[in-house]
C-alpha positions in Angstrom: 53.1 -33.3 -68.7 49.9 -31.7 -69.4 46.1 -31.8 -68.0 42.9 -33.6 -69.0 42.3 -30.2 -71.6 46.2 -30.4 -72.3 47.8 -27.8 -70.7 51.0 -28.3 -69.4 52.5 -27.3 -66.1 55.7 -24.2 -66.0 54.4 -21.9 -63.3 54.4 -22.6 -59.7 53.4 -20.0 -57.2 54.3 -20.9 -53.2 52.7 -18.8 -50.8 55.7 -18.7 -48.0 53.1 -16.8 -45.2 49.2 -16.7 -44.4 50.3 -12.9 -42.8 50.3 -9.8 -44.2 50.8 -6.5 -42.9 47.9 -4.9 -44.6 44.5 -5.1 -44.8 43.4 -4.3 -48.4 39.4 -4.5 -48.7 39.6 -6.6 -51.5 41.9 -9.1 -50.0 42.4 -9.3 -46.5 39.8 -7.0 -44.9 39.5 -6.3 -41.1 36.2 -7.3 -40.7 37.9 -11.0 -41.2 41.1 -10.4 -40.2 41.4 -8.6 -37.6 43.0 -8.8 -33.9 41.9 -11.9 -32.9 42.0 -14.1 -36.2 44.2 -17.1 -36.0 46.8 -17.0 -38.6 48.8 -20.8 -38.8 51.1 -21.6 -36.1 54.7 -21.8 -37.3 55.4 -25.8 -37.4 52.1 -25.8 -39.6 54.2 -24.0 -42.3 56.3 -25.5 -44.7 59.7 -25.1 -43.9 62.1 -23.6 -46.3 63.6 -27.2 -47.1 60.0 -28.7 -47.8 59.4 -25.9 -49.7 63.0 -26.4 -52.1 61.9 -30.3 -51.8 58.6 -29.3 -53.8 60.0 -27.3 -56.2 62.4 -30.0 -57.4 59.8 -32.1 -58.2 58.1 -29.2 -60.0 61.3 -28.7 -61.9 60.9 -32.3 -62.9 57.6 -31.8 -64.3 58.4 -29.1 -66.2 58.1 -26.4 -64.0 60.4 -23.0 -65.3 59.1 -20.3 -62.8 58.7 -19.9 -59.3 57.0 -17.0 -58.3 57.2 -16.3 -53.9 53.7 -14.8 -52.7 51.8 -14.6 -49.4 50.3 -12.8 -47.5 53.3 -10.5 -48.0 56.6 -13.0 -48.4 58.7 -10.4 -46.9 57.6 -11.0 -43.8 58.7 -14.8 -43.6 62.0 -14.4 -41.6 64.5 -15.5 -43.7 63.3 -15.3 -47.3 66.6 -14.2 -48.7 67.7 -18.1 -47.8 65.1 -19.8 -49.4 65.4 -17.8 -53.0 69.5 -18.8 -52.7 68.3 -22.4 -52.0 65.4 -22.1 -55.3 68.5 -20.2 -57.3 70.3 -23.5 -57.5 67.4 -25.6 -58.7 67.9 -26.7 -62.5 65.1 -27.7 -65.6 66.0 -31.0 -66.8 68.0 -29.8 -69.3 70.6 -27.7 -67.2 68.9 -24.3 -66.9 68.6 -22.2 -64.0 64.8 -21.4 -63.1 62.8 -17.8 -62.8 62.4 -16.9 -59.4 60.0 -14.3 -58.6 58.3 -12.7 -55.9 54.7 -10.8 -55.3 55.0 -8.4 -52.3 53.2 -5.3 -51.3 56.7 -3.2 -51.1 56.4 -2.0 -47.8 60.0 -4.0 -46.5 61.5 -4.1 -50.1 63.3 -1.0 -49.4 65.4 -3.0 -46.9 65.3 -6.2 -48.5 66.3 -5.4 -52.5 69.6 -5.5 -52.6 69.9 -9.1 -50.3 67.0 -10.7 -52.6 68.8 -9.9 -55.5 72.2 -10.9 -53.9 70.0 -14.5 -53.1 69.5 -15.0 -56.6 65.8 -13.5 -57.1 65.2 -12.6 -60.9 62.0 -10.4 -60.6 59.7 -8.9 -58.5 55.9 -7.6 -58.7 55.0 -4.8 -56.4 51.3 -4.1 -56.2 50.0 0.2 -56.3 46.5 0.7 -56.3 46.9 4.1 -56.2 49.2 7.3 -56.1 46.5 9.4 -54.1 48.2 8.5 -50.7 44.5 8.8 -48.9 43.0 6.7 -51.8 45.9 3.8 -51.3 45.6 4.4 -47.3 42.5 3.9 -47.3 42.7 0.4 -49.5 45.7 -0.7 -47.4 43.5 0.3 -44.2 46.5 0.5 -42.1 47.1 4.1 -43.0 50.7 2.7 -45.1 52.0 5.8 -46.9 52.2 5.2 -51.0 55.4 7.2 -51.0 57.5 4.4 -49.1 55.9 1.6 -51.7 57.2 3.7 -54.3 60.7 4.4 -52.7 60.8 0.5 -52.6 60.0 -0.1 -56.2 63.3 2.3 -57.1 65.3 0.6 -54.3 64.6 -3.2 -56.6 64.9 -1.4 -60.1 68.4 0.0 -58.4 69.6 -3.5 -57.1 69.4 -4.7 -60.4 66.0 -6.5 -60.6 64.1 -6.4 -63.5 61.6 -5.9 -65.5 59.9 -4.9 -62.5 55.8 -5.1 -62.9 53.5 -3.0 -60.2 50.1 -4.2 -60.2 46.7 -2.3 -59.9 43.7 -4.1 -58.6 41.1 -1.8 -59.9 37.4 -1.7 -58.1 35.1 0.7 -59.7 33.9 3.4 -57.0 37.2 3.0 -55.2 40.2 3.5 -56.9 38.8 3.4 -61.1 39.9 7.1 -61.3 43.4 6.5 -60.5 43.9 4.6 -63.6 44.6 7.7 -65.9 47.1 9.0 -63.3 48.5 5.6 -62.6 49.2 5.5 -66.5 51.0 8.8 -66.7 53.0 8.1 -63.8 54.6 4.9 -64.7 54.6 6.0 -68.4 58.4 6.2 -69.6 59.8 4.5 -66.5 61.6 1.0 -66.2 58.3 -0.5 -64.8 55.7 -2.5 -66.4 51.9 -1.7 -65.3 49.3 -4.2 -64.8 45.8 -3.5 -64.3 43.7 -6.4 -63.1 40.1 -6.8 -62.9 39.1 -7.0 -59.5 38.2 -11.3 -58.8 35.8 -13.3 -56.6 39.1 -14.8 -54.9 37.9 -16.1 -51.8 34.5 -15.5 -50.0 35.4 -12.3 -47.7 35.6 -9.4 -50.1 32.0 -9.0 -51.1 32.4 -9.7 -54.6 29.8 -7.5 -57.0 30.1 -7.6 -61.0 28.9 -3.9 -60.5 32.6 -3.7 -58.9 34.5 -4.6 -61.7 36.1 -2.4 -64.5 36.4 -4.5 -67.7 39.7 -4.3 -69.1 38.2 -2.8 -72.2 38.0 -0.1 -70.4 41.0 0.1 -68.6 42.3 0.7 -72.5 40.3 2.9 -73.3 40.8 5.4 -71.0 44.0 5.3 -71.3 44.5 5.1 -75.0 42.4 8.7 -75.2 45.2 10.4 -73.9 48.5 8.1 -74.5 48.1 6.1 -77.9 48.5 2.1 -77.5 48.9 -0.4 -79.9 48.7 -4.4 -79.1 51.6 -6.7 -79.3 52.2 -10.3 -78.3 52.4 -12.7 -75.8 56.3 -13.2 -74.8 55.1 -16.3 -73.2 52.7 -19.3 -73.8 50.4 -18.7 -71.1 50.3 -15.0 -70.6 47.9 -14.2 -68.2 48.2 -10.4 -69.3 47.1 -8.8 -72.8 49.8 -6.8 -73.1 49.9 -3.0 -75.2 52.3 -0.4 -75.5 52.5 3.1 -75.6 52.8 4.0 -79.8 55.6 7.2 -78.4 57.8 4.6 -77.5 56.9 5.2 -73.4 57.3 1.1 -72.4 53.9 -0.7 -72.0 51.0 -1.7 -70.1 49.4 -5.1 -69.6 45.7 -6.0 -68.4 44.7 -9.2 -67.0 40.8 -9.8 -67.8 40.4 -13.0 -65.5 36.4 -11.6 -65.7 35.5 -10.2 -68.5 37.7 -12.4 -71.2 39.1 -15.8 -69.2 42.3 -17.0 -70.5 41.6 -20.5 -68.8 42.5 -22.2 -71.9 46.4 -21.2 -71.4 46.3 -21.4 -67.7 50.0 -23.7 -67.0 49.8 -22.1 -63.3 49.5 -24.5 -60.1 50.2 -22.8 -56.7 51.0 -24.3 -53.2 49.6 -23.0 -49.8 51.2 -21.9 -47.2 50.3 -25.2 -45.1 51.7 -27.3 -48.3 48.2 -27.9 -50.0 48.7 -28.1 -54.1 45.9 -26.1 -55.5 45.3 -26.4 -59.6 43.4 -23.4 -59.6 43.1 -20.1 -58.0 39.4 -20.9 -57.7 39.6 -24.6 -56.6 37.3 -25.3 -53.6 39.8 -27.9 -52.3 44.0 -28.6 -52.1 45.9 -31.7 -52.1 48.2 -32.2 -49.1 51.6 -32.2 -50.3 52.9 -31.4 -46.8 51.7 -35.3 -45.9 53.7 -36.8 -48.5 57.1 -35.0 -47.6 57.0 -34.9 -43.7 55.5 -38.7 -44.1 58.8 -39.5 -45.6 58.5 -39.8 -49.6 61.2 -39.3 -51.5 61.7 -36.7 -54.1 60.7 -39.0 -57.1 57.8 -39.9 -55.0 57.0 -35.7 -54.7 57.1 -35.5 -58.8 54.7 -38.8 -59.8 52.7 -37.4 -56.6 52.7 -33.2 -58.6 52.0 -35.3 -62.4 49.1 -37.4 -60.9 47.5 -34.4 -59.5 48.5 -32.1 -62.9 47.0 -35.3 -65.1 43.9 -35.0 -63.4 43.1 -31.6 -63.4 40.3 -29.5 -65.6 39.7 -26.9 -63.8 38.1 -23.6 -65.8 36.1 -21.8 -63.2 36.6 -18.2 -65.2 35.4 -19.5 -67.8 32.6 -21.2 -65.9 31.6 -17.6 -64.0 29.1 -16.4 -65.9 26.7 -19.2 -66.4 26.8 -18.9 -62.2 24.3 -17.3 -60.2 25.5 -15.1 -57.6 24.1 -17.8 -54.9 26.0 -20.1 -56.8 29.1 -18.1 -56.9 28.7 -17.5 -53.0 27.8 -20.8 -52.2 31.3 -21.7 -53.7 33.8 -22.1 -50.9 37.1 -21.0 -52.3 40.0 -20.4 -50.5 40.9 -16.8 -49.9 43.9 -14.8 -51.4 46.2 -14.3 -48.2 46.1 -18.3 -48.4 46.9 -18.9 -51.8 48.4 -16.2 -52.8 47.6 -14.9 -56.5 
């Protein structure tokens, strides 16, 4: 099954929550979210069954990774039963699918060794920073980095892996940490990612002037720890992916801004509400959450996911730059917490 620019569908992201436990200023900050903003009331999420439901029928469109985000997925009660209930989905062909899982590590030194008991394969912790006031202060709910980091070792010691810890990088804010994020990580079991900080959403304050190009990112780091490039290990990589020429593992920079990869993109993702979004910058979802709790049937789900892939040609990265910022801002997309990335 592929699009109207043929690309065909194998990653599904599901955000299981619209609530997060941090309020990082580039995602979720508290001039939006705070006290009084009304997350979704609990019968307006999908339930772990609808959730499994949609994910058959993604299967059957050739679908091969899951990947659980949020908000922070760790704090739907409960999450270790819906990666058992994805573990026994199958490919067509017989095979078990990837399931992943996005999360901001504060609970995953508690909930490791049960997710990968469930069946998760993976999991992507996001560090912005090692200076603890630096990553308070993006969190802005005063989260030590120390317990983020005590998770990451809790996952690589329950046996899940390759782990990846992502870097949302913001120049003025946390650009300086890239060096020491790189000599940290360097010769451990975990994969870094920097990624160029996105106009996701409308509540950040997106500013060019705020991102770091990837180029960069590289640079810096190859001054002081020689990289060399290697391949994609996937069709569809969102990451350009280098590694250290000593042997030390690898790094991987995802350039969604400066260099758009929109041409590969096989990603769909599902809100938390049940809404199929084709792009993480689509201005509007298709209500899946209709169709199952109207009472289609699970071959109804799939023609339903194919007719909605078939259709699709969405390239808004690619499309950026010929945007003014009115333009840009004008543009409602929906916001991070909601999609999840």
């Amino acid at each position: 099954m592929a699009d109207r620019l043929d690309r065909p569908l194998r990653d599904l992201r599901i955000s299981v929550t619209d609530r997060c436990n941090f309020r990082c200023v580039y995602c979720m900050p508290k001039t939006v979210f705070g006290r009084d903003h009304a997350f979704l009331e609990h019968d307006e999420l999908l339930s772990f069954e609808e959730i499994t439901r949609l994910a058959r029928a993604a299967a059957a469109n050739g679908v091969e990774k899951l990947r659980l985000t949020g908000g922070e997925p760790l704090l739907r009660r409960g999450i270790e039963d819906l990666v058992a209930a994805l573990a026994e989905l199958r490919t067509p062909d017989g095979r078990p699918l990837e399931i992943a899982l996005t999360t901001n590590g504060a609970a995953l030194a508690v909930k490791a060794a049960a997710l990968r008991e469930a069946g998760l394969t993976r999991v992507t912790v996001s560090v912005d920073s090692l200076d603890d006031a630096v990553f308070q202060a993006m969190n802005d709910v005063r989260f030590p980095v120390a317990r983020v980091l005590a998770g990451l070792h809790a996952a690589h010691d329950a046996g899940l892996g390759p782990i990846k810890v992502n870097m949302v990088v913001k120049r003025g804010v946390n650009d300086r940490e890239v060096l020491p994020m790189a000599r940290h990580f360097h010769g451990t079991p975990f994969s870094l990612r920097f990624i160029e900080y996105m106009d996701v959403g409308n509540s950040n304050g997106w500013s060019l002037d705020e991102v770091v190009p990837s180029a960069e990112i590289v640079e810096t780091i190859d001054r002081e720890l020689p990289l060399e490039r290697i391949g994609a290990q996937v069709p569809g990589e969102t990451a350009a992916r280098w590694r250290y020429v000593d042997g030390g593992g690898e790094i991987g920079v995802i350039s969604s801004v400066t260099n758009a990869f929109c041409g590969t993109c096989n990603r769909a993702r599902i809100s938390t509400e049940g809404k199929l979004f084709t792009c993480l910058f689509a201005t509007e979802g298709h209500d899946l959450r209709a169709l199952l709790r109207g009472g289609v049937d699970d071959d109804g789900l799939a023609r339903a996911m194919a007719s909605i892939w078939g259709a699709r040609d969405d390239r808004y990265s690619e499309e950026r730059a010929s945007l003014t910022p009115e333009l840009r801002t004008a543009r409602r997309k929906p916001e991070m917490s909601y999609l999840g990335g």
